[in-house]
PDB file as gemmi writes it, atoms N, CA and C in Angstrom:
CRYST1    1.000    1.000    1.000  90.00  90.00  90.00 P 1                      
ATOM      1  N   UNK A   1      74.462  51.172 114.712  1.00  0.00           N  
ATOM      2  CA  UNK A   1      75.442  51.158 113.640  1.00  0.00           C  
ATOM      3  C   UNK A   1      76.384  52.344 113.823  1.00  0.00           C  
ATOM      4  N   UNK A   2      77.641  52.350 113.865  1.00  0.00           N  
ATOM      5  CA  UNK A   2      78.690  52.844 114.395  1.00  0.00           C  
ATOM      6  C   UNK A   2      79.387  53.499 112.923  1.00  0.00           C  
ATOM      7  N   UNK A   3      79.606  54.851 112.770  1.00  0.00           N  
ATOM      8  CA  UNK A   3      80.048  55.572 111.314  1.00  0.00           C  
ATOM      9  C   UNK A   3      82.032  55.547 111.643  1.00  0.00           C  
ATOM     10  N   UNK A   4      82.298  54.411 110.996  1.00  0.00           N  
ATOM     11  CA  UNK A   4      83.925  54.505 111.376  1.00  0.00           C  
ATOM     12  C   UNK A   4      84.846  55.087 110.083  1.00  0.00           C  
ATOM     13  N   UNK A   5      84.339  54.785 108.921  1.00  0.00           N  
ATOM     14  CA  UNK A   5      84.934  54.968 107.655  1.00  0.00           C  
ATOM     15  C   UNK A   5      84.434  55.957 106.703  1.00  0.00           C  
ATOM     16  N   UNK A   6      85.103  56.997 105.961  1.00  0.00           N  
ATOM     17  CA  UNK A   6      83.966  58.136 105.279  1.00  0.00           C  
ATOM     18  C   UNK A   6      83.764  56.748 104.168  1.00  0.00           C  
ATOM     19  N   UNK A   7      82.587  57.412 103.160  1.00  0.00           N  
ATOM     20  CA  UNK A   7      81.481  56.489 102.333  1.00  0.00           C  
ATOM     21  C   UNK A   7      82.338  56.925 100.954  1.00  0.00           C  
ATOM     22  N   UNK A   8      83.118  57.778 101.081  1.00  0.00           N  
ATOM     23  CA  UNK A   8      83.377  58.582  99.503  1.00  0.00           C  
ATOM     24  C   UNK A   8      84.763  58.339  99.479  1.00  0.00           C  
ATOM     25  N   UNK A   9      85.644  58.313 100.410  1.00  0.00           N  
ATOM     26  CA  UNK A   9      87.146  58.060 100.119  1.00  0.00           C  
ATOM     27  C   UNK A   9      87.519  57.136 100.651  1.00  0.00           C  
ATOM     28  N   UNK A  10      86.903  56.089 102.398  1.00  0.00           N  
ATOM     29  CA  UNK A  10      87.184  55.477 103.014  1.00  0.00           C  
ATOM     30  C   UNK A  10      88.150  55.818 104.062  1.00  0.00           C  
ATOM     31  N   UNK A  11      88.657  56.896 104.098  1.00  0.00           N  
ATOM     32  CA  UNK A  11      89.226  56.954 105.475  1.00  0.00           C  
ATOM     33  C   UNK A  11      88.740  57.094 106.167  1.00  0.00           C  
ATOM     34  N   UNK A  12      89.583  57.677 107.467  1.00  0.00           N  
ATOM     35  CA  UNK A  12      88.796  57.398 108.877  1.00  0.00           C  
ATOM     36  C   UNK A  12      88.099  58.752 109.057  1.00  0.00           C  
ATOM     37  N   UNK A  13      87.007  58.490 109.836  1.00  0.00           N  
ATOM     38  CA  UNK A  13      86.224  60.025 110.396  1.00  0.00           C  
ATOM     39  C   UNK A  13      86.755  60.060 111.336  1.00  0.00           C  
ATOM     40  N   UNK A  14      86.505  61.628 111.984  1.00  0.00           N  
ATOM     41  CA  UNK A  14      86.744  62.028 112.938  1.00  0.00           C  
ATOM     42  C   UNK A  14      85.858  62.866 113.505  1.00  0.00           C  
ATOM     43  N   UNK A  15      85.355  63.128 114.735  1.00  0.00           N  
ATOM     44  CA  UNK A  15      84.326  63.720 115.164  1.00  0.00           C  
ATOM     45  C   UNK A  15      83.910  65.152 114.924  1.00  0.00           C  
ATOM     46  N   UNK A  16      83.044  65.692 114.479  1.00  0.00           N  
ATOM     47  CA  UNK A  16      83.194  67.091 114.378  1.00  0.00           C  
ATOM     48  C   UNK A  16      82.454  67.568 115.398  1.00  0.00           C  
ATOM     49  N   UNK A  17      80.899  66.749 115.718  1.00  0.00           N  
ATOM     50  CA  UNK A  17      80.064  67.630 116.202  1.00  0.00           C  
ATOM     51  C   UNK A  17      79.970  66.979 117.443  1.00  0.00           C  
ATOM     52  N   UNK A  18      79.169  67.145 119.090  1.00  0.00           N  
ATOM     53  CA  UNK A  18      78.561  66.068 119.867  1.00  0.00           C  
ATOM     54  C   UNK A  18      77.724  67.233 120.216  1.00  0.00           C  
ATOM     55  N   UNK A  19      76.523  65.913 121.030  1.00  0.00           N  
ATOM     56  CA  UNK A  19      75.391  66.184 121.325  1.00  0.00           C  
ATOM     57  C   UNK A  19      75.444  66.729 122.451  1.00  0.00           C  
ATOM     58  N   UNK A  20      74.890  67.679 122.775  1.00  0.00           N  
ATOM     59  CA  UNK A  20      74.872  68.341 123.501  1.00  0.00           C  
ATOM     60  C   UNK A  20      73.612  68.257 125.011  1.00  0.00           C  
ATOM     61  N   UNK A  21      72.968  67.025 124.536  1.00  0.00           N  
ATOM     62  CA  UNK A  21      72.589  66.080 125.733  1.00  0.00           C  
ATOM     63  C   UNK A  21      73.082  65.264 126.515  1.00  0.00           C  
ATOM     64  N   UNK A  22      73.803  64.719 125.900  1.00  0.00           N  
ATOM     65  CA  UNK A  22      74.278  63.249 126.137  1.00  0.00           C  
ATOM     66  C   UNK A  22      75.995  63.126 126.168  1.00  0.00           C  
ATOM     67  N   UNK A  23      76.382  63.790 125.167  1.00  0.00           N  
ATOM     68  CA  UNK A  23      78.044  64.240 124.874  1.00  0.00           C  
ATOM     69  C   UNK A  23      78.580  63.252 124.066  1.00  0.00           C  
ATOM     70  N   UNK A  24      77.546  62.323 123.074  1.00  0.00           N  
ATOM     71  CA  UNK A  24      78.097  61.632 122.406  1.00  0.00           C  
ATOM     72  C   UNK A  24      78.190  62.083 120.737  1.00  0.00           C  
ATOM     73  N   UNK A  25      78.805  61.733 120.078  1.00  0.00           N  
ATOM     74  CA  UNK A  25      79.332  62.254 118.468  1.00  0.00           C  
ATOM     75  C   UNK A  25      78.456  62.408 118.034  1.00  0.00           C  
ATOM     76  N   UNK A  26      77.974  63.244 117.286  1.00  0.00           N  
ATOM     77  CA  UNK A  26      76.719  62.995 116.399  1.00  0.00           C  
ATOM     78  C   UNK A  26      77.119  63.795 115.017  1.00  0.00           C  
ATOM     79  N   UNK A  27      78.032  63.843 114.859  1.00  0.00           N  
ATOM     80  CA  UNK A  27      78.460  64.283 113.508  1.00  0.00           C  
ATOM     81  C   UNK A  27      80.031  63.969 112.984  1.00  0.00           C  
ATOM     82  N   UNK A  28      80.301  63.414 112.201  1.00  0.00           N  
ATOM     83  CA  UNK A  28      81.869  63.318 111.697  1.00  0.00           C  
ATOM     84  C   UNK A  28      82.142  63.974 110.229  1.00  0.00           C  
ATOM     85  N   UNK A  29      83.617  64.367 110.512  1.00  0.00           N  
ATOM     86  CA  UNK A  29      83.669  64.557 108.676  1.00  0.00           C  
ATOM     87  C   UNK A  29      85.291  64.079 108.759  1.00  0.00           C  
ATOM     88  N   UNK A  30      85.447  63.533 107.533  1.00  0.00           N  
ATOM     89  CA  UNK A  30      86.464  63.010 106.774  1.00  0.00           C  
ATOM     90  C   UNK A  30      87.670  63.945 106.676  1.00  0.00           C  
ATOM     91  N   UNK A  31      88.997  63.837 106.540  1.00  0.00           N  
ATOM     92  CA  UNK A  31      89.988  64.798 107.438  1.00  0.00           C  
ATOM     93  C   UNK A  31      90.738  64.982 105.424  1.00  0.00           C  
ATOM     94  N   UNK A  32      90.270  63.729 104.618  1.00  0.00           N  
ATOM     95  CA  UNK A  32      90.863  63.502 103.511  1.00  0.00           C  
ATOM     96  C   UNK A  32      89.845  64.448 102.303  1.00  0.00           C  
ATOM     97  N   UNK A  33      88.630  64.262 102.003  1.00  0.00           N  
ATOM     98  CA  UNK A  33      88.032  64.531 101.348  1.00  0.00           C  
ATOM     99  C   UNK A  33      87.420  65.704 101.749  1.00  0.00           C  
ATOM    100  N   UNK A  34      86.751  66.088 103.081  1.00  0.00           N  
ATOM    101  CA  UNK A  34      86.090  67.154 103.886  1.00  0.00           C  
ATOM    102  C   UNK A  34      84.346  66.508 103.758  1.00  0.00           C  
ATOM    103  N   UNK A  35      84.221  65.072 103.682  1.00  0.00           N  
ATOM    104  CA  UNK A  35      82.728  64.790 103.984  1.00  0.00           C  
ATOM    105  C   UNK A  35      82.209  64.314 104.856  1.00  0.00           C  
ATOM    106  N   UNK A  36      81.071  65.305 105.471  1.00  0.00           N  
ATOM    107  CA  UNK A  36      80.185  64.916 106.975  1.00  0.00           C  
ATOM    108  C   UNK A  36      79.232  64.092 106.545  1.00  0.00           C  
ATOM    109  N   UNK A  37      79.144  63.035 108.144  1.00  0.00           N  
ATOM    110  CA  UNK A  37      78.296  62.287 107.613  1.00  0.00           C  
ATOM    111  C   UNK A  37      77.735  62.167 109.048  1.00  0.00           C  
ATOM    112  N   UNK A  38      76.474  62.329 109.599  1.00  0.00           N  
ATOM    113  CA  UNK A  38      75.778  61.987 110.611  1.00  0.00           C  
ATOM    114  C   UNK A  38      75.610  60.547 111.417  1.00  0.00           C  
ATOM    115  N   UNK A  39      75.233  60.788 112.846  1.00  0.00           N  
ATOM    116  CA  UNK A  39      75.560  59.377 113.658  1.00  0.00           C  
ATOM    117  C   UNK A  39      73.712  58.911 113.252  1.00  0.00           C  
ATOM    118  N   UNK A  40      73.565  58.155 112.250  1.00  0.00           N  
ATOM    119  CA  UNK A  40      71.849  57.926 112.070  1.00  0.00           C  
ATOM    120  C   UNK A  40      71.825  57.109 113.319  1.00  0.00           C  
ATOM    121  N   UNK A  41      72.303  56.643 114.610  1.00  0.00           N  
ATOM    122  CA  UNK A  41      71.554  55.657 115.824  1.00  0.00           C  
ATOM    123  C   UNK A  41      71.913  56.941 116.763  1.00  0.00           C  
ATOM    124  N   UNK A  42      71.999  57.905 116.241  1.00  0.00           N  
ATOM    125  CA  UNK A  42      71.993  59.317 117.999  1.00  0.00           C  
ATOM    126  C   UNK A  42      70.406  59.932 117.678  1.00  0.00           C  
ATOM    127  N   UNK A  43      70.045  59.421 116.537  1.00  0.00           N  
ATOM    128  CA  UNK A  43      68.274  59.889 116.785  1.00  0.00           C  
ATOM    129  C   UNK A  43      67.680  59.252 118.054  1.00  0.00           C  
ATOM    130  N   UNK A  44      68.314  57.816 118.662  1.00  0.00           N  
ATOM    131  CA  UNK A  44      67.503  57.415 119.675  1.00  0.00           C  
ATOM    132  C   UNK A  44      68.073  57.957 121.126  1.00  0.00           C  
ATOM    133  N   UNK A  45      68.469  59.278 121.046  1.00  0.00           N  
ATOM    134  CA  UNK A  45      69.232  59.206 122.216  1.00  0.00           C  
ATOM    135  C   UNK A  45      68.647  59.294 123.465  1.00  0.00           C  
ATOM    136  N   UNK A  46      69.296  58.343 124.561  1.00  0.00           N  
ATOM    137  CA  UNK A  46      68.420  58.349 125.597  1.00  0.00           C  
ATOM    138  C   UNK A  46      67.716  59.551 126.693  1.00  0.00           C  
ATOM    139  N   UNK A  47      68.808  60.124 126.729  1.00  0.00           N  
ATOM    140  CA  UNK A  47      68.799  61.845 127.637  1.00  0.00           C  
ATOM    141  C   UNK A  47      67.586  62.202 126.960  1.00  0.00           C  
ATOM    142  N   UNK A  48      67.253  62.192 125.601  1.00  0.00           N  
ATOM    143  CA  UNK A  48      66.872  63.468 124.879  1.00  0.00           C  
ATOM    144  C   UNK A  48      65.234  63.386 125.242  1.00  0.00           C  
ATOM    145  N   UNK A  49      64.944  62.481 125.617  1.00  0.00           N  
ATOM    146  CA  UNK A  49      63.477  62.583 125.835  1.00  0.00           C  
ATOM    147  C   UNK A  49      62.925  62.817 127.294  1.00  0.00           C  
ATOM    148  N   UNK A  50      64.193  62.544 128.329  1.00  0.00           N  
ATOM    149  CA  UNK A  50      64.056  62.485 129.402  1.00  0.00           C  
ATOM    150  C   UNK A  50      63.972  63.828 129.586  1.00  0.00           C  
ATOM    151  N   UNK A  51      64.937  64.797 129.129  1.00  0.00           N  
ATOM    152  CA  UNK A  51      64.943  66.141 128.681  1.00  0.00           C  
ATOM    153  C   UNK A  51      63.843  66.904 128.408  1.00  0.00           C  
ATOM    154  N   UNK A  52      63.440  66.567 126.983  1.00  0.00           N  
ATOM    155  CA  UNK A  52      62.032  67.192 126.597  1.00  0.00           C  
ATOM    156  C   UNK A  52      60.894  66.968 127.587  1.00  0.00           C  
ATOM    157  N   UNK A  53      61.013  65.857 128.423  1.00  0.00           N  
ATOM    158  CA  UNK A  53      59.365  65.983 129.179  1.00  0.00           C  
ATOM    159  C   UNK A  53      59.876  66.684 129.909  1.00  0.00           C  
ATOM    160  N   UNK A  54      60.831  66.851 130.804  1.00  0.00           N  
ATOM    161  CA  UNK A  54      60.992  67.493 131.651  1.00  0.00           C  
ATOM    162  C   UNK A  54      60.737  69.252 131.387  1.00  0.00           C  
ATOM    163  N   UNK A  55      61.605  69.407 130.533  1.00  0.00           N  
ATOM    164  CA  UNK A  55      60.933  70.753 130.182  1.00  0.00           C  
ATOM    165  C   UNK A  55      59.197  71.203 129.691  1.00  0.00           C  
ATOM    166  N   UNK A  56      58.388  70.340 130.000  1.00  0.00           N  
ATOM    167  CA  UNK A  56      57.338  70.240 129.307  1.00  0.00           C  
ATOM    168  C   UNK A  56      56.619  70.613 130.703  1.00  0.00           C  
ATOM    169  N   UNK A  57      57.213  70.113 131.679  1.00  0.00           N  
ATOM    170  CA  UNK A  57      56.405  70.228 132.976  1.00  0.00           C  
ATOM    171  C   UNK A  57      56.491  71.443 133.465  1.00  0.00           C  
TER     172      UNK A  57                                                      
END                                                                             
């Protein structure tokens, strides 16, 4: 599920934050109102586990 519209005013988001695994968005905030709203499908991100074992070894 893809965060295209803020929830409180409806305009458009714009990216604030990215992940720093992967380099995809994982945070937006609203340019109208100032509200962040998180990417809830970058919890599955793929890098991120490939990552953690690796550092595990």
């Amino acid at each position: 599920m893809r965060i295209d519209c803020c929830r409180s005013c409806g305009n458009t988001l714009e990216v604030r934050k990215y992940c720093e695994v992967c380099s995809q968005p994982i945070q937006f905030i609203c340019s109208e109102c100032f509200h962040f709203a998180d990417d809830p499908t970058h919890s599955e991100c793929e890098r991120k586990d490939q990552i953690n074992n690796s550092s595990l070894a």
